[in-house]
PDB file of N, CA, C and O in Angstrom:
ATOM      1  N   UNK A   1      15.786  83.587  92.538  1.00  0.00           N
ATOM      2  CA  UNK A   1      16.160  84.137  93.815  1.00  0.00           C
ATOM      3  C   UNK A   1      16.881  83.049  94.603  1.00  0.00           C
ATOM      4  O   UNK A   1      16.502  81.880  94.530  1.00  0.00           O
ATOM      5  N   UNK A   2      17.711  83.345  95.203  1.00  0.00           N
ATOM      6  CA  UNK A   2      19.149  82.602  96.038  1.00  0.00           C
ATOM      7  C   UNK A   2      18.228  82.787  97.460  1.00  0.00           C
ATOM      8  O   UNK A   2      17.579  83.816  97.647  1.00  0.00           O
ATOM      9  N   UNK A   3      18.247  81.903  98.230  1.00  0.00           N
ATOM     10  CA  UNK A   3      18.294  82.165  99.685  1.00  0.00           C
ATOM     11  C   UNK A   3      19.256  81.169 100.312  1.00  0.00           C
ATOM     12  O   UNK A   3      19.869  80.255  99.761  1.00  0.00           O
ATOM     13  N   UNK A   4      19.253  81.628 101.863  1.00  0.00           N
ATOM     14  CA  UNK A   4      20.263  80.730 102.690  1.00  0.00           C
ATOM     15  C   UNK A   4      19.870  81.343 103.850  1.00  0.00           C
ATOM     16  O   UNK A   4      19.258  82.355 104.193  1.00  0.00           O
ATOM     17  N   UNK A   5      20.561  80.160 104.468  1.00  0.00           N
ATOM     18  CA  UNK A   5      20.137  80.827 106.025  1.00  0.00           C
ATOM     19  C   UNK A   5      18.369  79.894 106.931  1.00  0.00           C
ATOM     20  O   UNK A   5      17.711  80.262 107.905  1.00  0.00           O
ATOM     21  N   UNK A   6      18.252  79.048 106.291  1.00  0.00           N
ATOM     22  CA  UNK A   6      16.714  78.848 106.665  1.00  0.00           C
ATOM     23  C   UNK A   6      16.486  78.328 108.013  1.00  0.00           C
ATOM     24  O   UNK A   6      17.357  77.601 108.491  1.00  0.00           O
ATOM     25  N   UNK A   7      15.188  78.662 108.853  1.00  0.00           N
ATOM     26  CA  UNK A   7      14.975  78.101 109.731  1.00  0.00           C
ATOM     27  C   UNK A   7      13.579  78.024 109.848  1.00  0.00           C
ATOM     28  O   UNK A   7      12.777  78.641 109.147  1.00  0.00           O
ATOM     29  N   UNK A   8      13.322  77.265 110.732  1.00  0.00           N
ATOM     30  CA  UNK A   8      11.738  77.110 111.017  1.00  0.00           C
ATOM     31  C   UNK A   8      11.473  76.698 112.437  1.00  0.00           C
ATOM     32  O   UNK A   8      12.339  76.139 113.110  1.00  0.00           O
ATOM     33  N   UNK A   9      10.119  77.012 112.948  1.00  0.00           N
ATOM     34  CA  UNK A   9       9.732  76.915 114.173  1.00  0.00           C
ATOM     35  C   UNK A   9       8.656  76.716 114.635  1.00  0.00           C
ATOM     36  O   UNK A   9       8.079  77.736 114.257  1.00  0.00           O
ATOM     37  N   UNK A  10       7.796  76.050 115.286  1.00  0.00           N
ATOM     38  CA  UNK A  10       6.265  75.723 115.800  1.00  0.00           C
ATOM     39  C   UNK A  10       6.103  77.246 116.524  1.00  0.00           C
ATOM     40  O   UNK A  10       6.854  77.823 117.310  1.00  0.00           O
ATOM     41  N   UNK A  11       4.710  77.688 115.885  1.00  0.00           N
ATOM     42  CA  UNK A  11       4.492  79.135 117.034  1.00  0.00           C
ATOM     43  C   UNK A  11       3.472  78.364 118.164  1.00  0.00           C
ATOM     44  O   UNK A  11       2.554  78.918 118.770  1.00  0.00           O
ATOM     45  N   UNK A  12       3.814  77.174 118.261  1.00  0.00           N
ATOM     46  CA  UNK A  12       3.135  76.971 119.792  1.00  0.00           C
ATOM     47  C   UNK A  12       1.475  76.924 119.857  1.00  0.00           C
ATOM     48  O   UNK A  12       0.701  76.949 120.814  1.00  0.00           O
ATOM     49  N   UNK A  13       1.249  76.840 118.311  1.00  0.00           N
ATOM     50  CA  UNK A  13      -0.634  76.302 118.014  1.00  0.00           C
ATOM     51  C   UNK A  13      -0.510  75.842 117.042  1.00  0.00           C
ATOM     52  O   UNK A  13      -0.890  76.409 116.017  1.00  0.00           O
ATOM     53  N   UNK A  14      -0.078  74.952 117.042  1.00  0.00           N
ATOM     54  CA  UNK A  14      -0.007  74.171 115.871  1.00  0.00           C
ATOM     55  C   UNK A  14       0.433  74.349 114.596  1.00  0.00           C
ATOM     56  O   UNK A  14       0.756  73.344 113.964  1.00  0.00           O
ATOM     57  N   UNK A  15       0.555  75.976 113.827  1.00  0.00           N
ATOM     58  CA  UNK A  15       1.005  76.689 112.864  1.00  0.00           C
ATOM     59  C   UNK A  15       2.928  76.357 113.189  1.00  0.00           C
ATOM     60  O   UNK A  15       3.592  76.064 114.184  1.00  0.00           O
ATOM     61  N   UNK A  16       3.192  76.585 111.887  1.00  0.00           N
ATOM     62  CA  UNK A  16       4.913  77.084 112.396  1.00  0.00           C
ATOM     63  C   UNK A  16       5.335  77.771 111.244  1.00  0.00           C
ATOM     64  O   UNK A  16       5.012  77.550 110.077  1.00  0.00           O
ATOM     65  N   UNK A  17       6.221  78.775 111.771  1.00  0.00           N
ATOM     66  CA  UNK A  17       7.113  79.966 110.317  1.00  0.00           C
ATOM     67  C   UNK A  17       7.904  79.825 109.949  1.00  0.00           C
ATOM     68  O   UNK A  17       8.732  80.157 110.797  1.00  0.00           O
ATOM     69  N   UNK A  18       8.540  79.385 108.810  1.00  0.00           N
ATOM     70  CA  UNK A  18       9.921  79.223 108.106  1.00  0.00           C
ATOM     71  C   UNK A  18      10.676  81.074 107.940  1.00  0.00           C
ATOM     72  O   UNK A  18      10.051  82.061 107.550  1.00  0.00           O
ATOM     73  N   UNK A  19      11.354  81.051 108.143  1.00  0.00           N
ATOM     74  CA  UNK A  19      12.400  82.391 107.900  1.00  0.00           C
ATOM     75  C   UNK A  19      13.647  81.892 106.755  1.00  0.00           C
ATOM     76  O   UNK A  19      14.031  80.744 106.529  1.00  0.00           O
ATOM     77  N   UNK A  20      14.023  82.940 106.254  1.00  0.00           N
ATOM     78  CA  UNK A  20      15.416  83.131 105.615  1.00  0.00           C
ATOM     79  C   UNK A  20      15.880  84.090 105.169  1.00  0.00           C
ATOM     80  O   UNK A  20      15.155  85.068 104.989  1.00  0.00           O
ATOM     81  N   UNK A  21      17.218  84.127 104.849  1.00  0.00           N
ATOM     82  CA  UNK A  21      17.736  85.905 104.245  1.00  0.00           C
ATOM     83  C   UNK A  21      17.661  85.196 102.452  1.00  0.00           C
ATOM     84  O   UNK A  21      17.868  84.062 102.022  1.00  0.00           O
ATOM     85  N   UNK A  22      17.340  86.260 101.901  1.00  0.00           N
ATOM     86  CA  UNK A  22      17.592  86.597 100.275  1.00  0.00           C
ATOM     87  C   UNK A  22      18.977  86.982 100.570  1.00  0.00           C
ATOM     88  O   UNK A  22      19.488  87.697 101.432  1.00  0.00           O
ATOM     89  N   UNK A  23      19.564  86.081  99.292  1.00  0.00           N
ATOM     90  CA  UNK A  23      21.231  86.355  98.456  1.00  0.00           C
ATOM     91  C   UNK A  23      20.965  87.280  97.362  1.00  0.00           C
ATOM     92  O   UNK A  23      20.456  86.811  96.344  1.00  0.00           O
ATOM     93  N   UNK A  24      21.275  88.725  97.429  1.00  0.00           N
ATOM     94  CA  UNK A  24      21.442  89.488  96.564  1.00  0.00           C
ATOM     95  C   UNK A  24      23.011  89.333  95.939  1.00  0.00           C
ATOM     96  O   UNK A  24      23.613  89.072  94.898  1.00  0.00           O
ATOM     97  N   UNK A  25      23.193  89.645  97.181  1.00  0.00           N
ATOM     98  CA  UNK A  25      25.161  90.453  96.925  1.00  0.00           C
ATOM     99  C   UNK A  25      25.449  89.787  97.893  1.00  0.00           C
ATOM    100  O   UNK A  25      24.855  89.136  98.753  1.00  0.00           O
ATOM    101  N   UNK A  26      27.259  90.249  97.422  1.00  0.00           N
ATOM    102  CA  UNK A  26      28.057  90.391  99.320  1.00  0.00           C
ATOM    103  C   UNK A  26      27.630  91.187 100.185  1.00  0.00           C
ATOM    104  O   UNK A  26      28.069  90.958 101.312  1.00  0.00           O
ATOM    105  N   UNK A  27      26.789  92.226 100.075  1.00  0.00           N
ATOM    106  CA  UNK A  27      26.209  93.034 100.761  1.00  0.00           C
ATOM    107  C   UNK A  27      25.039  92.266 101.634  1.00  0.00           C
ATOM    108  O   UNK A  27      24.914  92.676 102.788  1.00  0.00           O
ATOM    109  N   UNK A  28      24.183  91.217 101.219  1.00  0.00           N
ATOM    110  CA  UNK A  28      23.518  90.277 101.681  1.00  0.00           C
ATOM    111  C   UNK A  28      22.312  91.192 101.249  1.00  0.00           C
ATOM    112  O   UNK A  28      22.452  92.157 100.499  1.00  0.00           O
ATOM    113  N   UNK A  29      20.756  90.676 101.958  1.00  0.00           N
ATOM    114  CA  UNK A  29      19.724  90.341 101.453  1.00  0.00           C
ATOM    115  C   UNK A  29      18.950  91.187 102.383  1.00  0.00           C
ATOM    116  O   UNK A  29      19.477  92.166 102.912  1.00  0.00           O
ATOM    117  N   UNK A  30      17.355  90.753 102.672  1.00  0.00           N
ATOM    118  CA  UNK A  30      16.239  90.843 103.077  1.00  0.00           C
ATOM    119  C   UNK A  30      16.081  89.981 104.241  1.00  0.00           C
ATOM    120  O   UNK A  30      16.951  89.126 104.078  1.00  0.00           O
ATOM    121  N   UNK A  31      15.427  89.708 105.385  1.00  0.00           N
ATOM    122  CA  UNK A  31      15.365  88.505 106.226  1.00  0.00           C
ATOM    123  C   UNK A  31      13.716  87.887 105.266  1.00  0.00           C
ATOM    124  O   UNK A  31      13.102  88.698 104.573  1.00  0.00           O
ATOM    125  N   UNK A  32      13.468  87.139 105.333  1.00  0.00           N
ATOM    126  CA  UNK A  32      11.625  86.790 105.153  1.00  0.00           C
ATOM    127  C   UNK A  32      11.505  85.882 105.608  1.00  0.00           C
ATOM    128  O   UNK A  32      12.389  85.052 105.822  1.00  0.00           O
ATOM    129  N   UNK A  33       9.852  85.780 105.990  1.00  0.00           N
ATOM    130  CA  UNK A  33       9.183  84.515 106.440  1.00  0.00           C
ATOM    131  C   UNK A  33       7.922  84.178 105.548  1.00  0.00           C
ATOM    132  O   UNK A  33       7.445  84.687 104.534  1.00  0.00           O
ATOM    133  N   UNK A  34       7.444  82.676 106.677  1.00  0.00           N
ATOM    134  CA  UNK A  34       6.229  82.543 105.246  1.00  0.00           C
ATOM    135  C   UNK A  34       5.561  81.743 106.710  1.00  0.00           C
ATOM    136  O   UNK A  34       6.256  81.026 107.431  1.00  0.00           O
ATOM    137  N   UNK A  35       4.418  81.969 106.906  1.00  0.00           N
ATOM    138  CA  UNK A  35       3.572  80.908 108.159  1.00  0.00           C
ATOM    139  C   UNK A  35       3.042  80.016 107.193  1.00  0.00           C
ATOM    140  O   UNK A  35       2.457  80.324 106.155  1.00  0.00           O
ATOM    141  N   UNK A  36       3.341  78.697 107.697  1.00  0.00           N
ATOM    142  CA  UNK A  36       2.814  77.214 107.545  1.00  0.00           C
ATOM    143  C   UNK A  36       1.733  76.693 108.357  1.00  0.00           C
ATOM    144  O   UNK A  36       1.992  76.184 109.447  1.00  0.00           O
ATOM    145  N   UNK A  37       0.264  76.793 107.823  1.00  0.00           N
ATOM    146  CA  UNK A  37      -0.619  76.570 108.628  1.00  0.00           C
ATOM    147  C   UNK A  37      -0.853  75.369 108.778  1.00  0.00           C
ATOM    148  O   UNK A  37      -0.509  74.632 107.854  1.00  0.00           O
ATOM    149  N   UNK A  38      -1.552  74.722 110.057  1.00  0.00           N
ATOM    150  CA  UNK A  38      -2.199  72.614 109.781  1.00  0.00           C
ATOM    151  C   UNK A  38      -2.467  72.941 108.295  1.00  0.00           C
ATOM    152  O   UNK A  38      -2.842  73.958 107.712  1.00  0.00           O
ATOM    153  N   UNK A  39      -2.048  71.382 107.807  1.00  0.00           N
ATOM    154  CA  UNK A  39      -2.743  71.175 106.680  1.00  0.00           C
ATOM    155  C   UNK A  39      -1.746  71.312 105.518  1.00  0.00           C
ATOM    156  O   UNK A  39      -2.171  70.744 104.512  1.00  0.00           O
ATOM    157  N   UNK A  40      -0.691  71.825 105.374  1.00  0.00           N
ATOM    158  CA  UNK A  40       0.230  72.473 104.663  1.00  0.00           C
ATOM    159  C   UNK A  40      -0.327  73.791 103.657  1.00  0.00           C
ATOM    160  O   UNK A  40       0.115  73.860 102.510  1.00  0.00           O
ATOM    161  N   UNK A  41      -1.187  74.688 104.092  1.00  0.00           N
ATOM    162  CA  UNK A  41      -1.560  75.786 104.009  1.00  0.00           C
ATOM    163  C   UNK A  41      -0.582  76.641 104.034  1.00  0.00           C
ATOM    164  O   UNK A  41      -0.158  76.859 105.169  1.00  0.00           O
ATOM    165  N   UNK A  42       0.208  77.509 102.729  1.00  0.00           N
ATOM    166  CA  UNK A  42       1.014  78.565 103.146  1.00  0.00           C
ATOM    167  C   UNK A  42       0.640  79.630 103.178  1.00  0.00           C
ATOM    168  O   UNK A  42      -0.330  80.002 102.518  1.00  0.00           O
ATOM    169  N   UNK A  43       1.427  80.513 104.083  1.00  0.00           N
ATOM    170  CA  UNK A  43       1.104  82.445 104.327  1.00  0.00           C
ATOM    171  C   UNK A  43       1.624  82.868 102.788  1.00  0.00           C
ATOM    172  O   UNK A  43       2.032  82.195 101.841  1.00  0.00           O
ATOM    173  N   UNK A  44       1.467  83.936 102.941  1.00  0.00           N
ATOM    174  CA  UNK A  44       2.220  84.996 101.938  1.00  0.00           C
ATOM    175  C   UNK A  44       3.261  85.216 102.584  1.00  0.00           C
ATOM    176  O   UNK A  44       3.178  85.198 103.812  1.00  0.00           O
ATOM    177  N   UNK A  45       5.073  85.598 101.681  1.00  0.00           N
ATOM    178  CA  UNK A  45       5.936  85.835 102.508  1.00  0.00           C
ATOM    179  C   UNK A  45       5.845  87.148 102.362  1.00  0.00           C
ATOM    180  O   UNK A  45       5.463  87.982 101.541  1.00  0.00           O
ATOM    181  N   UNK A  46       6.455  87.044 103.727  1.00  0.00           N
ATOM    182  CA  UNK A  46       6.993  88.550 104.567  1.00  0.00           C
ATOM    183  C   UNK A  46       7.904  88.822 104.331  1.00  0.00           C
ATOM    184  O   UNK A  46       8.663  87.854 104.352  1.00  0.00           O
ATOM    185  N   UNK A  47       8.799  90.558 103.832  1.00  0.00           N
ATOM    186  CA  UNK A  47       9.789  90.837 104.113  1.00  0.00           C
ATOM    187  C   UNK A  47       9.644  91.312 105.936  1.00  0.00           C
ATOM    188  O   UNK A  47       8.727  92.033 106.329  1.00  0.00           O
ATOM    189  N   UNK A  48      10.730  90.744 106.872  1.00  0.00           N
ATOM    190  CA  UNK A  48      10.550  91.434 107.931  1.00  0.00           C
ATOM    191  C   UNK A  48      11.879  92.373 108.566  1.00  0.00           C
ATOM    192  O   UNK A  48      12.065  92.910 109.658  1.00  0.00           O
ATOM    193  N   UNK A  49      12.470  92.303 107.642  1.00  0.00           N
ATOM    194  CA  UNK A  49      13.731  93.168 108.050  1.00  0.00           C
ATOM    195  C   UNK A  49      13.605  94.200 106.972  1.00  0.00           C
ATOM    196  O   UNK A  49      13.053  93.982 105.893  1.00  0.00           O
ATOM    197  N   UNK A  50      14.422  95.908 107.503  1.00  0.00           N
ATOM    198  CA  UNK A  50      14.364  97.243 106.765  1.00  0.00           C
ATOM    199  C   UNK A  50      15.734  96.999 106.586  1.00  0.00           C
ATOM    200  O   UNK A  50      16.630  97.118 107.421  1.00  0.00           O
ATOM    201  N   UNK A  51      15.830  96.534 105.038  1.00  0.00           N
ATOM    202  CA  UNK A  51      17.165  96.587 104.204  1.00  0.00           C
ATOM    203  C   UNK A  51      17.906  95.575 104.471  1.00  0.00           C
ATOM    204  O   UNK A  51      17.428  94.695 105.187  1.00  0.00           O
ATOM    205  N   UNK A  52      19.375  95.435 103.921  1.00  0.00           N
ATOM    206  CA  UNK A  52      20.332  94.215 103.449  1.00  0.00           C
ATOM    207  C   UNK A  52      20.799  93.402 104.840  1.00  0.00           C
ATOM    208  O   UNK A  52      21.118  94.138 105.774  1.00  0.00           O
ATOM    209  N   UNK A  53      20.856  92.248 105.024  1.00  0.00           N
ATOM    210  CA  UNK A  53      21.608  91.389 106.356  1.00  0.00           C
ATOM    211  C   UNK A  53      22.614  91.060 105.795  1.00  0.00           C
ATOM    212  O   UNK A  53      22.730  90.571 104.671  1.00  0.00           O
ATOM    213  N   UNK A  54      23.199  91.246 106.357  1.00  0.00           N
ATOM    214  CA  UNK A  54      24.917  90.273 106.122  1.00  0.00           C
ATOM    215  C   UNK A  54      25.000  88.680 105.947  1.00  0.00           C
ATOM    216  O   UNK A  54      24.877  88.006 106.970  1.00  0.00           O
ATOM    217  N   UNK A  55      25.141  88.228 105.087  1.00  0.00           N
ATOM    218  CA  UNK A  55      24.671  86.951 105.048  1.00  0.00           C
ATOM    219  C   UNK A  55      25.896  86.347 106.122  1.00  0.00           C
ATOM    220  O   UNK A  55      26.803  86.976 106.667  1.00  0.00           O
ATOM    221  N   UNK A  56      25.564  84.913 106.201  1.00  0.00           N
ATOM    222  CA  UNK A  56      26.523  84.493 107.349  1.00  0.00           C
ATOM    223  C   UNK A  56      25.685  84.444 108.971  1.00  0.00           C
ATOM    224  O   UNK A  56      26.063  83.905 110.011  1.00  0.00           O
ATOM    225  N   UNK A  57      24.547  85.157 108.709  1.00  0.00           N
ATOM    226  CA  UNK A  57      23.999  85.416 110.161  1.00  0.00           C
ATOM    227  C   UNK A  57      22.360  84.929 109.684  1.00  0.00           C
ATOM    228  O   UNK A  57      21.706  85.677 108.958  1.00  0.00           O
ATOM    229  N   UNK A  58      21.682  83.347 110.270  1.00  0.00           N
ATOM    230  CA  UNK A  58      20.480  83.194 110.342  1.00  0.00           C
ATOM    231  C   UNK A  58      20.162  83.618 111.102  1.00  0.00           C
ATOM    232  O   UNK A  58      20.768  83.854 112.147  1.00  0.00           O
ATOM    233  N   UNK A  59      18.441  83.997 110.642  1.00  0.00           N
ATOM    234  CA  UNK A  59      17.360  84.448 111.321  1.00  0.00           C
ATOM    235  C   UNK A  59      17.134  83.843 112.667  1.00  0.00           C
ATOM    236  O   UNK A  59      16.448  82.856 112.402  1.00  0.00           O
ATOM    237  N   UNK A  60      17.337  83.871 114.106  1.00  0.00           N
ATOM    238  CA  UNK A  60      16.668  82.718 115.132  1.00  0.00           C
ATOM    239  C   UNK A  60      15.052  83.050 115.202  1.00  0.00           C
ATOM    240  O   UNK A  60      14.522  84.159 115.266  1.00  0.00           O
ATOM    241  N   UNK A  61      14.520  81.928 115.173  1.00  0.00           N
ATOM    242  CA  UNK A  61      13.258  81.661 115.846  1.00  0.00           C
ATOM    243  C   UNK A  61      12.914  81.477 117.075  1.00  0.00           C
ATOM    244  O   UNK A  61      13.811  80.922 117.710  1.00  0.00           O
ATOM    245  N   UNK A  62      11.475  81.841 118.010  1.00  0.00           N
ATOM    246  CA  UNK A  62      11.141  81.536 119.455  1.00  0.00           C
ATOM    247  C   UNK A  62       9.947  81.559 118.877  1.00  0.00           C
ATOM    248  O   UNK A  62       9.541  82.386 118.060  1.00  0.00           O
ATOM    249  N   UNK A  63       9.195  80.316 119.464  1.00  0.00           N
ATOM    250  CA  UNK A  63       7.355  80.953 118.633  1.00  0.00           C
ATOM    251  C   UNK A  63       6.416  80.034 120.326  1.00  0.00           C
ATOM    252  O   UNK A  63       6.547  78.904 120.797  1.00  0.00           O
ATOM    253  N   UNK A  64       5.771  80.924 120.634  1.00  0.00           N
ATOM    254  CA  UNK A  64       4.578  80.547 121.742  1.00  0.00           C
ATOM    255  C   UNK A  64       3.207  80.969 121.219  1.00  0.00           C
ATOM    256  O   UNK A  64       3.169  81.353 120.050  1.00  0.00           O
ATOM    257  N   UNK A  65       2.364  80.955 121.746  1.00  0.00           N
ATOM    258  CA  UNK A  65       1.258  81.268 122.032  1.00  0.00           C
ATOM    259  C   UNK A  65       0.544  82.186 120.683  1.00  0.00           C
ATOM    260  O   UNK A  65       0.117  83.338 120.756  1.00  0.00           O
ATOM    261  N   UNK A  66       0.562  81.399 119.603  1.00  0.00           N
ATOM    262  CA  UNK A  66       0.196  81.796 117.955  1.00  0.00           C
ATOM    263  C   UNK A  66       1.306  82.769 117.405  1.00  0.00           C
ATOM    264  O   UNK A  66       1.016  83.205 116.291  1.00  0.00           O
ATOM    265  N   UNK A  67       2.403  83.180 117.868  1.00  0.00           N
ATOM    266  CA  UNK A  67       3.356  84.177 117.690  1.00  0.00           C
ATOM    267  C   UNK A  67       4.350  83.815 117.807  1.00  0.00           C
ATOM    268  O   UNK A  67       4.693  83.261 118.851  1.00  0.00           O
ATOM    269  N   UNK A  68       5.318  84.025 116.607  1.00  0.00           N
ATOM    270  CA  UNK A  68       6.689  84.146 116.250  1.00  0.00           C
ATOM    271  C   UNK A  68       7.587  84.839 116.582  1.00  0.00           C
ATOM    272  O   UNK A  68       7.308  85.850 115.938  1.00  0.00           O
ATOM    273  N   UNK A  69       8.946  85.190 117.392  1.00  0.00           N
ATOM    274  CA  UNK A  69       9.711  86.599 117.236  1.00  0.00           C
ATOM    275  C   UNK A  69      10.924  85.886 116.375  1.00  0.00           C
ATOM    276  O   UNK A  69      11.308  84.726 116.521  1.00  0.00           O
ATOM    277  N   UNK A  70      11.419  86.834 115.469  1.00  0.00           N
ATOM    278  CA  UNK A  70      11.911  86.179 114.141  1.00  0.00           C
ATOM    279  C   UNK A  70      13.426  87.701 115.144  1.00  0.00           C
ATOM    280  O   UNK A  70      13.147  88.750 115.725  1.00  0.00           O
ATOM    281  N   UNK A  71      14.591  87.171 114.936  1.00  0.00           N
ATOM    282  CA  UNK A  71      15.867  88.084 115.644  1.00  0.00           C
ATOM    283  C   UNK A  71      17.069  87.919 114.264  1.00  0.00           C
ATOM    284  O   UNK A  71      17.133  86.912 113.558  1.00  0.00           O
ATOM    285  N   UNK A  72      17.787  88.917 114.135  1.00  0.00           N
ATOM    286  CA  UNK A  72      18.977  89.048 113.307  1.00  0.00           C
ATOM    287  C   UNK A  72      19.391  90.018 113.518  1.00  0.00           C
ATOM    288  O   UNK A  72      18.776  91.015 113.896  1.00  0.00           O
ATOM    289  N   UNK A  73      21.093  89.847 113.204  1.00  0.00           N
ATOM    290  CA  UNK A  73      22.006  90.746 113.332  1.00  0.00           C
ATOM    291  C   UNK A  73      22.153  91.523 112.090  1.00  0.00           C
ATOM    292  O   UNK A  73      22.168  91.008 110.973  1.00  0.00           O
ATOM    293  N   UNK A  74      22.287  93.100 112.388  1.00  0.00           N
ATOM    294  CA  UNK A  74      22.108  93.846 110.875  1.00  0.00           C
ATOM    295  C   UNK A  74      22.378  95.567 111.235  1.00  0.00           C
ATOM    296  O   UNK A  74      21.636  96.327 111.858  1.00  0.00           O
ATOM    297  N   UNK A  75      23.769  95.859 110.572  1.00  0.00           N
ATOM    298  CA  UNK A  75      24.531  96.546 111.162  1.00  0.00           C
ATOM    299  C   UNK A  75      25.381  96.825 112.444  1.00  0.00           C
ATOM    300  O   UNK A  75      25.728  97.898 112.938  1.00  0.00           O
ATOM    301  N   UNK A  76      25.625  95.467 112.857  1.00  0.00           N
ATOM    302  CA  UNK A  76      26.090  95.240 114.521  1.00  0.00           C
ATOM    303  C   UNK A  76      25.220  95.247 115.349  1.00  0.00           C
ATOM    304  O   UNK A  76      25.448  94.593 116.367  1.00  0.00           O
ATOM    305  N   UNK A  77      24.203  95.813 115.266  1.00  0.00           N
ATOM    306  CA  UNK A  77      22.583  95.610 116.174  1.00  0.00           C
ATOM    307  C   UNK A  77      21.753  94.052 115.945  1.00  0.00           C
ATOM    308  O   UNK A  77      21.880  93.180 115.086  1.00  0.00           O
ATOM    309  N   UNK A  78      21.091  94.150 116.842  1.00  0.00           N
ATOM    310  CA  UNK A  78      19.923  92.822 116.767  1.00  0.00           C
ATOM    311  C   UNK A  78      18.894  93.426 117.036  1.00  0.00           C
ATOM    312  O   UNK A  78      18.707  94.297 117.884  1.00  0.00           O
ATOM    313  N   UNK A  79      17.994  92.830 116.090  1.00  0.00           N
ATOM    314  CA  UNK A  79      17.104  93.521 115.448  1.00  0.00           C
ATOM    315  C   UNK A  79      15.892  92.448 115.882  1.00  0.00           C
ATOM    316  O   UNK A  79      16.259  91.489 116.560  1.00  0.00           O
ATOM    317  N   UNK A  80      14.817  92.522 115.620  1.00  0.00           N
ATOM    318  CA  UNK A  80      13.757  91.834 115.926  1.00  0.00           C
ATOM    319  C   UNK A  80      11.949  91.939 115.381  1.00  0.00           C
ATOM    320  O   UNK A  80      11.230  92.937 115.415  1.00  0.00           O
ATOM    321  N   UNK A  81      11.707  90.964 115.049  1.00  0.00           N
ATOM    322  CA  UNK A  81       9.904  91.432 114.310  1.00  0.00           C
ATOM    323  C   UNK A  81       9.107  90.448 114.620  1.00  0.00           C
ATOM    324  O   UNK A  81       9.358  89.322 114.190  1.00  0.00           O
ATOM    325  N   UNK A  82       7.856  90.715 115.524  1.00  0.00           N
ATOM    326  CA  UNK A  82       7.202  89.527 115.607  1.00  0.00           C
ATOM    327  C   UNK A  82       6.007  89.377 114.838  1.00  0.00           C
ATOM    328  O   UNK A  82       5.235  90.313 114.634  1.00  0.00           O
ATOM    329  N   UNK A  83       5.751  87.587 114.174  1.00  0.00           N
ATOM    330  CA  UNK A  83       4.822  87.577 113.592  1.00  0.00           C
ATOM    331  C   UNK A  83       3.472  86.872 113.823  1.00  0.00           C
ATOM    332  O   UNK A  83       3.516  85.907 114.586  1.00  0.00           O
ATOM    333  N   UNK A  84       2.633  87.100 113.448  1.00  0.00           N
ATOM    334  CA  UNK A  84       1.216  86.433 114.082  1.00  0.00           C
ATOM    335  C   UNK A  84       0.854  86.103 113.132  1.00  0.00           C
ATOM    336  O   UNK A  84      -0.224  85.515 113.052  1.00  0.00           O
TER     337      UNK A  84
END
């Protein structure tokens, strides 16, 4: 599996979530994340986007108060999923 696009972010307790889109096609991918707990403890990844992103466009991160909002562009809309 190809990815690109990566980012990561402190959710503001000490945890922080890495994001990225899957490279399928030119059609682009999936967005996903994975929470990084103290300790280097990983989550299970998340798909958090419904269907293909256009690659070319990373995921942004904002993370406070144990919570992530993970944002991408996908079909001309911005889209959004928050994770805990």
């Amino acid at each position: 599996m190809r990815t690109t696009q990566p980012a990561i972010v402190s959710d503001g307790s000490s945890a922080a979530v890495v994001a990225w889109t899957v490279f399928h096609s030119r059609t682009g991918g999936p967005i996903q994340a994975r929470r990084l707990a103290p300790g280097g403890i990983a989550g299970a990844v998340r798909t958090v986007s419904r269907g293909p992103v256009l690659s070319g466009f990373a995921p942004v991160l904002a993370g406070a108060a144990g919570r992530v909002a993970a944002a991408w562009v996908q079909d001309s809309d911005v889209r959004y999923s928050v994770l805990r």
